[in-house]
C-alpha positions as CSV (number, residue, x, y, z in Angstrom):
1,X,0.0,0.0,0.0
2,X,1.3,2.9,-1.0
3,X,1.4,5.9,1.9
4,X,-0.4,8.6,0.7
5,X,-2.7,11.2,2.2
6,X,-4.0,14.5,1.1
7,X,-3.2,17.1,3.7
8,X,-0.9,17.8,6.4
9,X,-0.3,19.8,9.3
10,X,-0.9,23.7,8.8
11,X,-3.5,22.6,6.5
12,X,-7.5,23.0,6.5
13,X,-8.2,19.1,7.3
14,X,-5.3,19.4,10.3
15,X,-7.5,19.7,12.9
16,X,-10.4,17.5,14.9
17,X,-13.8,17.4,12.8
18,X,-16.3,19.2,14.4
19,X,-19.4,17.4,14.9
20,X,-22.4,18.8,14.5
21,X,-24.2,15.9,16.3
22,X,-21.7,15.3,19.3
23,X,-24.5,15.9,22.1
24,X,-26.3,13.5,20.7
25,X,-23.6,10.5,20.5
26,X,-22.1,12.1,24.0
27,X,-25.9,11.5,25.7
28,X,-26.0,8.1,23.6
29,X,-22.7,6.8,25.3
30,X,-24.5,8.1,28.7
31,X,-27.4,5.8,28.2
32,X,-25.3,3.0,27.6
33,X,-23.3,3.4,30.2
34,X,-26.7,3.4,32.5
35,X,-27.4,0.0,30.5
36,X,-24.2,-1.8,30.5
37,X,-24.5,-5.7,29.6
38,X,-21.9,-9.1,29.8
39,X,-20.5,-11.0,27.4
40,X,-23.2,-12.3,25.2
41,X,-26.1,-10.5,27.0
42,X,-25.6,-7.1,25.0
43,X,-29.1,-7.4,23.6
44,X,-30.2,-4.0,24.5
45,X,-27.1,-2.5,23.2
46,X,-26.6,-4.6,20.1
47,X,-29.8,-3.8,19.1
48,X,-29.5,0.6,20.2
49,X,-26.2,0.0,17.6
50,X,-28.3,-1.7,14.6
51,X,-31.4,1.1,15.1
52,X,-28.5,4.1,14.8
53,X,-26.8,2.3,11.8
54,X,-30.1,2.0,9.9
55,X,-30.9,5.5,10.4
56,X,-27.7,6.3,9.2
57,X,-28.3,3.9,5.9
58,X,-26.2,1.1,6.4
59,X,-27.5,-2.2,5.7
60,X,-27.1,-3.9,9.1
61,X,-26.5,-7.8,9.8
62,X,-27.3,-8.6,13.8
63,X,-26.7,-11.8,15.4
64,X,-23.4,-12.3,14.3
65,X,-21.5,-14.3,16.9
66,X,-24.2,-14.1,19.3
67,X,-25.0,-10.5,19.9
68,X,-22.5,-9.0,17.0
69,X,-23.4,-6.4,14.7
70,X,-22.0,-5.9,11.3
71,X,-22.9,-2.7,9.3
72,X,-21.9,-2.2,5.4
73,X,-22.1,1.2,3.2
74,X,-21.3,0.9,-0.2
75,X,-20.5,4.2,-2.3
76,X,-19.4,4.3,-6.2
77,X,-17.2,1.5,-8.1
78,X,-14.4,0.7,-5.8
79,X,-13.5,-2.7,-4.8
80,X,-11.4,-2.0,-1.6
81,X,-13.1,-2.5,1.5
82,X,-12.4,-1.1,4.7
83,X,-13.1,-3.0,8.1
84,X,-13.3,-1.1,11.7
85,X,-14.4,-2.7,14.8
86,X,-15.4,-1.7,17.9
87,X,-16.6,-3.8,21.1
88,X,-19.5,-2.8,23.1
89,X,-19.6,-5.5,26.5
90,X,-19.3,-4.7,29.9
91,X,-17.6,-6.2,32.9
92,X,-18.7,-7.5,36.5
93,X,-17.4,-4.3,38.4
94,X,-19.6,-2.5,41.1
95,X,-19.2,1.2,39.5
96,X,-17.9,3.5,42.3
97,X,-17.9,6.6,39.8
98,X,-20.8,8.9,41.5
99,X,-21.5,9.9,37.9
100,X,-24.8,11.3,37.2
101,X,-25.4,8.1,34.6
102,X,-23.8,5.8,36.2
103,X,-24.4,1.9,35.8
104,X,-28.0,1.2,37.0
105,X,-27.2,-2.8,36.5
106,X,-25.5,-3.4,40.2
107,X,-22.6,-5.4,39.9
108,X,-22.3,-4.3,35.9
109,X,-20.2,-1.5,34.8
110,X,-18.1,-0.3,31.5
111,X,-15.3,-0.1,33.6
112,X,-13.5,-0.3,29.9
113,X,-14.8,2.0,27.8
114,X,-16.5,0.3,25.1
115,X,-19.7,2.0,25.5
116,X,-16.5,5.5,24.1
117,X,-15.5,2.9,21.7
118,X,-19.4,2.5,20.3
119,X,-20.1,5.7,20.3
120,X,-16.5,7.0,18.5
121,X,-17.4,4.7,15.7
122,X,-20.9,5.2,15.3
123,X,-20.0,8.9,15.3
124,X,-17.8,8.5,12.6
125,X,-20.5,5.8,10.6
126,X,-23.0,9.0,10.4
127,X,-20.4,11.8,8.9
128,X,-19.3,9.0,7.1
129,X,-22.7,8.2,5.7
130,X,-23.7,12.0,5.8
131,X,-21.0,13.7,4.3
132,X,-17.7,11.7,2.5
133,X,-18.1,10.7,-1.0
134,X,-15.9,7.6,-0.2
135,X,-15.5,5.2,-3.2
136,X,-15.4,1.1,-1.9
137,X,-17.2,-0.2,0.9
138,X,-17.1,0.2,4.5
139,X,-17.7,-2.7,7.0
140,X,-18.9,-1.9,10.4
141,X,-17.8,-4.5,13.3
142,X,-19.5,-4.2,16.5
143,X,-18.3,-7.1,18.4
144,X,-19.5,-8.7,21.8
145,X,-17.8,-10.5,24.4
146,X,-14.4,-9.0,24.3
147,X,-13.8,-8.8,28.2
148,X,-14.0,-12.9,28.1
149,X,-11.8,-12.8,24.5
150,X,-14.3,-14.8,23.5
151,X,-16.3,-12.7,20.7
152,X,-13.9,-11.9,17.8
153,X,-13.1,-15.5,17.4
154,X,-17.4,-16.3,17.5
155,X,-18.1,-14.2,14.6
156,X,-14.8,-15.5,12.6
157,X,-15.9,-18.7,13.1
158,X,-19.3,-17.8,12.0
159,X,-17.9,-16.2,8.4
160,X,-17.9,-13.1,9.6
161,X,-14.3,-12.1,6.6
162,X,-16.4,-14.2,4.4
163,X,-19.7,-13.0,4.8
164,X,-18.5,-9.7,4.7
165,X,-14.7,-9.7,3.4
166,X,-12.7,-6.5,3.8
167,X,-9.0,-5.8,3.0
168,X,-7.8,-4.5,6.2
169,X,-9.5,-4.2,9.6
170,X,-8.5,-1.7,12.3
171,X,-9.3,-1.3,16.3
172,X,-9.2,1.0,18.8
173,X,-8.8,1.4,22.5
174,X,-8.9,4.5,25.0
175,X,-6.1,4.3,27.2
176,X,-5.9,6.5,30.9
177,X,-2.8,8.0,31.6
178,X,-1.8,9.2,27.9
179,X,-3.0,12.8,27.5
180,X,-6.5,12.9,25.8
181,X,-6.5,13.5,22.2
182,X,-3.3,12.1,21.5
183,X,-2.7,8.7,19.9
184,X,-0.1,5.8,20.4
185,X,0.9,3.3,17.1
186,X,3.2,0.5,17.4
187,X,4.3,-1.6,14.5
188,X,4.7,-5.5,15.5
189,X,3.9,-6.9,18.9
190,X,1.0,-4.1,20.7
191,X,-0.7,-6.3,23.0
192,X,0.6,-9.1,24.2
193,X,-0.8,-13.2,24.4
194,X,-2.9,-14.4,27.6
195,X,-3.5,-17.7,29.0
196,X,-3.8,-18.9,32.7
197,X,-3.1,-22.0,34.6
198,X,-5.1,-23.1,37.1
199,X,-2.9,-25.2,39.9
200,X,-4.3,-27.2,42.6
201,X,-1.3,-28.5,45.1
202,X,-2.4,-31.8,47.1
203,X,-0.4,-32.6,50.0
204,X,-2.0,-34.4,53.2
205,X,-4.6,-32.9,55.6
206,X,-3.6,-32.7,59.0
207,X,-3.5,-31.2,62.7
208,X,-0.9,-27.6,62.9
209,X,0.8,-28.7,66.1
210,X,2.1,-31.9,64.2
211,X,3.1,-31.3,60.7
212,X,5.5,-33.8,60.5
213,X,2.6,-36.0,60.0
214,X,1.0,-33.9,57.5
215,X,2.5,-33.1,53.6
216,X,2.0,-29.6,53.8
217,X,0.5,-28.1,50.0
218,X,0.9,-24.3,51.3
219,X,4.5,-24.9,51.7
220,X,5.0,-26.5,48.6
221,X,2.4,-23.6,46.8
222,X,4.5,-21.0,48.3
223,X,7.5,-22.4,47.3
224,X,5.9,-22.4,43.5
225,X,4.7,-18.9,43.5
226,X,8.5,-17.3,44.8
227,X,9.9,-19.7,42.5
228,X,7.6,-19.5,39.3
229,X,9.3,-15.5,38.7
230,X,12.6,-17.4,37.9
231,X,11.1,-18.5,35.0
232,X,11.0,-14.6,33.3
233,X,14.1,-14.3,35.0
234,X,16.0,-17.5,34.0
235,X,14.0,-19.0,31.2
236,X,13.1,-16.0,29.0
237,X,15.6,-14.3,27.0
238,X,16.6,-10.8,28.8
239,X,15.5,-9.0,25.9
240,X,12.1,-10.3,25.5
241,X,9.1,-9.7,27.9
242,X,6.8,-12.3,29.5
243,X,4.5,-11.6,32.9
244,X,3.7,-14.1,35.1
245,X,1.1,-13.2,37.6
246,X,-0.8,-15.4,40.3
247,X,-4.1,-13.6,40.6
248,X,-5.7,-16.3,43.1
249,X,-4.6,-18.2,46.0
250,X,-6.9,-20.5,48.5
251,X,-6.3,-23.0,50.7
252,X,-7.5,-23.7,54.2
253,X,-10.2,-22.4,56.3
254,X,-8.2,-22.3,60.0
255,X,-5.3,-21.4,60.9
256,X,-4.5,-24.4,62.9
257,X,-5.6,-27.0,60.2
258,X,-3.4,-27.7,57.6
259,X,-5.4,-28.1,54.1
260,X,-6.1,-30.9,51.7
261,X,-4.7,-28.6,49.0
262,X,-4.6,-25.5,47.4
263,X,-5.4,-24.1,44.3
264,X,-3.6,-21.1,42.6
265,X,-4.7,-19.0,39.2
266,X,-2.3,-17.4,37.1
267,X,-2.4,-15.6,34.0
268,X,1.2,-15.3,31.7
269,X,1.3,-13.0,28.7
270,X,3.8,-13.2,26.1
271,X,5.0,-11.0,22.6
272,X,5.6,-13.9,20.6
273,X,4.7,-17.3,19.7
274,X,8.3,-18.9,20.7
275,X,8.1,-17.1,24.4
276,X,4.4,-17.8,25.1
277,X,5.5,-21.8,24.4
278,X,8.4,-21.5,26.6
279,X,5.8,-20.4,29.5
280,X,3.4,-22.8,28.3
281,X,6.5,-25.7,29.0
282,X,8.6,-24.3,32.4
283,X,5.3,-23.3,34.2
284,X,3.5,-26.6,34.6
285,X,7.0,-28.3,35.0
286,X,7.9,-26.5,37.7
287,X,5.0,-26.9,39.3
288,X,5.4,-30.8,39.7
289,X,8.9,-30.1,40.1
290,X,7.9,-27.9,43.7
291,X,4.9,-30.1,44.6
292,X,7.4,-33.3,44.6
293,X,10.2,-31.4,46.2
294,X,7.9,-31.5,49.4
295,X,6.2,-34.6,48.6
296,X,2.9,-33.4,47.3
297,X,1.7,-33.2,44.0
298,X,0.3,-30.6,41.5
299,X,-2.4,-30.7,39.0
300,X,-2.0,-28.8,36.5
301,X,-4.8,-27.6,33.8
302,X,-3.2,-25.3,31.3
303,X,-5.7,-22.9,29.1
304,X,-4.5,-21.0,26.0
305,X,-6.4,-18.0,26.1
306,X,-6.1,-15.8,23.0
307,X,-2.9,-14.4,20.8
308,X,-0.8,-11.6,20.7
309,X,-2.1,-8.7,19.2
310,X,0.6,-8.1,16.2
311,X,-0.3,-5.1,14.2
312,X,1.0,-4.8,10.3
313,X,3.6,-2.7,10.0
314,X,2.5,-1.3,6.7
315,X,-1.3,-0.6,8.0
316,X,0.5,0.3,11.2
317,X,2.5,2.9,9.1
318,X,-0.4,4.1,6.9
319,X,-2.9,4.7,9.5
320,X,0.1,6.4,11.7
321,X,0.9,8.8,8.5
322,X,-2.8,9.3,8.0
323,X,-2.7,11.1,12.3
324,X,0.4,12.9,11.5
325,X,-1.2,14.2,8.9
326,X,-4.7,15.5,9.8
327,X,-3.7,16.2,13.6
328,X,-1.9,19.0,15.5
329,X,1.5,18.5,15.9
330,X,2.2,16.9,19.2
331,X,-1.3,14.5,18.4
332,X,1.0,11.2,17.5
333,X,3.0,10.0,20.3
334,X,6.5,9.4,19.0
335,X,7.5,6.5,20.9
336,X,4.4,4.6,22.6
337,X,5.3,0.7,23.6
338,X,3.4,-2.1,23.7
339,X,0.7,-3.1,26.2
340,X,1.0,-6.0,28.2
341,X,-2.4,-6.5,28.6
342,X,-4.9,-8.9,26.1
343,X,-7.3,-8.2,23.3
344,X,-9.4,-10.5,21.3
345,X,-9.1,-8.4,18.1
346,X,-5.5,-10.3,17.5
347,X,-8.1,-13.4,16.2
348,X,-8.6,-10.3,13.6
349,X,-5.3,-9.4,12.7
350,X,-4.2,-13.0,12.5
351,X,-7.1,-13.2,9.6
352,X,-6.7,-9.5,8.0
353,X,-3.9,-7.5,8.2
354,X,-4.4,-4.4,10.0
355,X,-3.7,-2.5,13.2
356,X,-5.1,-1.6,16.6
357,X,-4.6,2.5,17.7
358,X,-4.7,3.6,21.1
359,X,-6.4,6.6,22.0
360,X,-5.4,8.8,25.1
361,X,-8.0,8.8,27.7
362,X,-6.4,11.4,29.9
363,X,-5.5,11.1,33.6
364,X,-8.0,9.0,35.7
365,X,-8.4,5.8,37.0
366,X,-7.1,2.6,35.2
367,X,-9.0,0.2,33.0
368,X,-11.4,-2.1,35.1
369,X,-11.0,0.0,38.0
370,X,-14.5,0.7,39.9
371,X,-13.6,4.5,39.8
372,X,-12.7,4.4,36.0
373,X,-14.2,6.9,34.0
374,X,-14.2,7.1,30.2
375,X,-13.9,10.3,28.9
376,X,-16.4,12.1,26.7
377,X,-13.7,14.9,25.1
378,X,-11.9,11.8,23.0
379,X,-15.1,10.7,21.5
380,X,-14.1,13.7,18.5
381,X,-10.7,13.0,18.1
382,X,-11.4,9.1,17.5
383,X,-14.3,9.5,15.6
384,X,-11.9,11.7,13.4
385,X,-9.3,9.4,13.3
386,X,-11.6,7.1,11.8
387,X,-13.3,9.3,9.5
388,X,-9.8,10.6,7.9
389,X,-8.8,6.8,7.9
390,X,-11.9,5.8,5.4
391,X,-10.8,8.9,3.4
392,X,-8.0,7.9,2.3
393,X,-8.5,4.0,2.0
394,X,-11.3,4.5,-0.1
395,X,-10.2,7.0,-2.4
């Protein structure tokens, strides 16, 4: 692809669109964050995102993967075909915001943002659909179930590329802590791998006061977790990145009883392929390497969870050109690194090339934090981004 785009900076399209409609997307992303729904339960919300769509004049697809939505506008003669997706499910977070609107679903919150990541891109779809004479075909993704990696890889498998093929597909995700209305591109390894282990150590019940006639599985699970850090630190090569975490640890219920067992959760995230094997190999080993050490045992059920996110480095560098471009100077952030955390839209970019952006959030609480707040002021900005990005693909 050749790396081409009308403009630059100092020049009339340099700047964030206004939109003359932004209330109205700003009090749509309000509503639903009031309304936020789980993985596969987005009914509501799938169905608010097909209703806007057809008023926009798309021809809309719904059920795709469960609760998915796919949206396609078709202008002039061209045969390239652009593909953007955003996700729109909640997580199981009591909200702790005090917002005016916030979650009304206890328990329920978009403590993520995807109810900013709907709205950006249905804000784009209408100037889109309103006011660029685009020539080739544009291909809406609204996917479910992202929070449990599960929903990119249902509508794949449903023929979601061949029901509705596009060249490229692109993502995006607000970020807190990077200045709002800035934007972060990495070419190559963005997001990193996830899967998780779930342990259970077996040893031999017994009384505290005698523990020589017990086989202790704390010990021996406490040994593991100190332990299990040498395998980043001894296994990995220094100049690659891994993360090993143990998230979950139980075992026991009094402090004078030593347990059955105990089971341990972990989740390990990994760049490449070679590196998330290597986990995949020294984790479970080591673990019946402890247990035995102290003469219990360790079960050991080992699930891949989903890939690296791996953006082209040619889409990476065209959608990149396309910010530096039509944004202020200062708007591209010259050296952003990867993410360790996990996204389901790598099941994307291992089927289309493409690239996933990430869009400043400004200073706040993290991601899937109670007191997270997605804010409002990047919804122009992204909605931009995209809008520029279908300009010059399908010109």
């Amino acid at each position: 692809m050749n790396i081409h785009v009308n403009g630059g900076r100092g020049s009339d399209t340099a700047e964030v669109i206004s939109f003359a409609f932004i209330d109205e997307i700003i009090a749509l992303r309000h509503d639903l964050h009031r309304h936020p729904e789980l993985a596969f339960k987005e009914k509501r919300t799938a169905g608010i995102i097909a209703r806007y769509l057809l008023s926009y004049g798309f021809t809309v697809h719904e059920g795709i993967g469960g609760t998915g939505v796919v949206a396609t506008l078709k202008r002039g003669e061209g045969e390239k075909r652009l593909g953007i997706r955003a996700d729109f499910d909640a997580l199981p977070i009591l909200e702790d915001t005090g917002q005016p609107f916030a979650s009304q679903n206890e328990g329920v919150m978009h403590a993520c943002g995807h109810d900013g990541h709907t709205a950006i891109l249905l804000a784009a779809a209408r100037y889109l659909a309103e006011e660029v004479a685009f020539d080739g075909t544009l291909v809406l993704i609204f996917q479910p179930a992202e929070e449990i990696g599960a929903g990119a890889k249902a509508m794949i498998d449903e023929g979601l590329f061949e029901r509705f093929p596009v060249d490229v597909v692109f993502g995006l995700h607000n970020w807190p802590g990077v200045p709002a209305g800035q934007f972060g591109f990495v070419a190559g390894p963005a997001m990193a791998s996830v899967d998780q282990a779930l342990i259970t150590f077996r040893g031999k019940g017994g009384h505290g006061a005698a523990p020589h006639e017990a086989v202790d599985p704390v010990l021996a699970s406490a040994a593991f977790i100190t332990a299990v850090q040498s395998v980043v630190s001894r296994n990995i090569d220094p100049l690659e990145t891994a993360v090993v975490t143990v998230g979950s640890i139980h075992g026991g219920s009094a402090s004078n009883v030593i347990p059955e067992s105990v089971d341990l959760k972990l989740t390990l995230r990994a760049f490449t392929p070679e590196v998330r094997a290597k986990l995949a190999e020294r984790v479970p080993a080591l673990a019946r390497a402890q247990a035995e050490s102290f003469g219990a045992t360790a079960d050991v059920n080992y699930r891949r969870g989903f890939p690296a996110v791996i953006n082209d480095v040619t889409e990476t560098a065209f959608i990149r050109q396309i910010a530096e471009s039509h944004f202020p100077e200062g708007a591209v952030i010259a050296d952003f690194r990867p993410r360790t955390a996990s996204e389901d839209f790598a099941y994307m970019l291992q089927a289309r090339p493409g690239a996933y952006i990430f869009a400043g959030n400004g200073e706040g609480a993290p991601l899937h934090s109670p007191q997270y707040r997605f804010n409002d002021d990047i919804i122009a900005p992204s909605a931009t981004l995209w809008v520029r990005l279908a300009e010059a693909f399908l010109s």
